[in-house]
Structure formats: C-alpha cells, structure tokens
N, C-alpha and C positions, 0 to 999 in steps of 0.2 A: 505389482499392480499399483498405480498412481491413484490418487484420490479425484483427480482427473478424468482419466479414464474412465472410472467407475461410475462417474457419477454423482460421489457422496456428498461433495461441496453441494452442489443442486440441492439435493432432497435434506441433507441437514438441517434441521432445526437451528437457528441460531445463526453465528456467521455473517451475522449482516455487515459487517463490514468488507471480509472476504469478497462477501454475494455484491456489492456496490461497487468494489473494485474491479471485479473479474465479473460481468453480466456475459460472458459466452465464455464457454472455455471450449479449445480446438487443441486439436494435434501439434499446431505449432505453438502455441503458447506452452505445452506440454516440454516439447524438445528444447523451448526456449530454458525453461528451467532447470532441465537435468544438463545442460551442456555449463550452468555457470559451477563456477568452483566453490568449497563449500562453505567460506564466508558469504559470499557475493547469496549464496542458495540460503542460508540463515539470517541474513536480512531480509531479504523476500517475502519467508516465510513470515518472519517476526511482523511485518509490516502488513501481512496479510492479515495477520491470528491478533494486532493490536497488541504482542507481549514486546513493547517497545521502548527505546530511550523515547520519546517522545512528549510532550509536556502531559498532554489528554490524560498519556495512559500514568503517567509518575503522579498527577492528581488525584487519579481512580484511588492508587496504591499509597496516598499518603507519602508522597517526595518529597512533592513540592507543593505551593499553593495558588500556584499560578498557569491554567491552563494556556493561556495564550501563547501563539506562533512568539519563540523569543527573537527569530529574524524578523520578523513586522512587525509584532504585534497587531495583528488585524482580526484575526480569528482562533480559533481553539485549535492547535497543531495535533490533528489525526495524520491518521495515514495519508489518507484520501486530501486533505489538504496540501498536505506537508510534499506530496507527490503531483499533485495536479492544481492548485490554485495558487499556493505560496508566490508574491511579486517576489520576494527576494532570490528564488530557486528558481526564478521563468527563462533566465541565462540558459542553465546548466539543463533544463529542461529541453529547452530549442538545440542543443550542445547534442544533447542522449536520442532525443525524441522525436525532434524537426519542429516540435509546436512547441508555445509558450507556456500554454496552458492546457490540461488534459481536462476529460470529462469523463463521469464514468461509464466503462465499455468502453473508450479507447483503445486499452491495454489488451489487446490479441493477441 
C-alpha cells in the first residue's frame, strides 16, 4: 500500500514541502514512481522528504553555510527551486519536462 494511495501525504501533518511539490496526487504519478529504478526512486523520494545534497537542507544540518542555489546563486536551493525555478537547470528542465520552468502542481 503506497502512501499515495492512502491518502497519508494529504492528511499528514507536516510535509510541506512534499504537499507544495505534489498538490494532487493520481494513479499516474503513483505508477510513475514505482516504474523508476531504485536510485532514480531514492532521489525522488529524497527531494520529496528534503533529506538532500542540497544547499537549504546541508545548512538546516550544519554543512555548509551557504544556503544559496551554487549554480545561480539566486535563491536558497530547495527542492522545489532546484526542480522548477533554477535559470541554470531550465535546459535540462525543457530536455525532461517540455517547459522551462515548473510551478507547483505541475508535477502529475
């Protein structure tokens, strides 16, 4: 039973990062998941739950001391940045995605 399915992300307390990325979650975003392999599934996850290389989360935990995106430097590299607004990723975004830039609820 997926956490999807369920329901749980929804009614979770907390999560807000999760709940910002994924505002609807369907059957296919569900299949989308279980079909990738299980690095490609541990990123995902990682990027979901914020337990990340990412600058944000290594300044939460005392890394580093520099939250900002180290490809712009424009804003604080989260998830939801790092995935949907980063200029330096909007290639590779358009490449994966078809758009440059994501918002959140895109991600179906």
């Amino acid at each position: 039973m997926s956490v999807i399915n369920t329901g749980l992300l929804v009614n979770t307390e907390g999560c807000r990062q999760a709940k910002e990325l994924v505002t609807q979650v369907t059957p296919g975003l569900t299949q989308f998941a279980l079909r990738q392999c299980r690095r490609d599934l541990r990123t995902l996850v990682y990027l979901l739950i914020r337990h990340n290389t990412l600058t944000r989360h290594l300044t939460i935990i005392q890394r580093v001391n520099d939250p900002l995106c180290p490809l712009c430097k424009e804003e604080e590299e989260t998830s939801l940045y790092f995935l949907g607004k980063c200029c330096a990723t909007a290639n590779k975004r358009r490449l994966h995605f078809g758009v440059l830039f994501l918002e959140p609820g895109d991600l179906k």
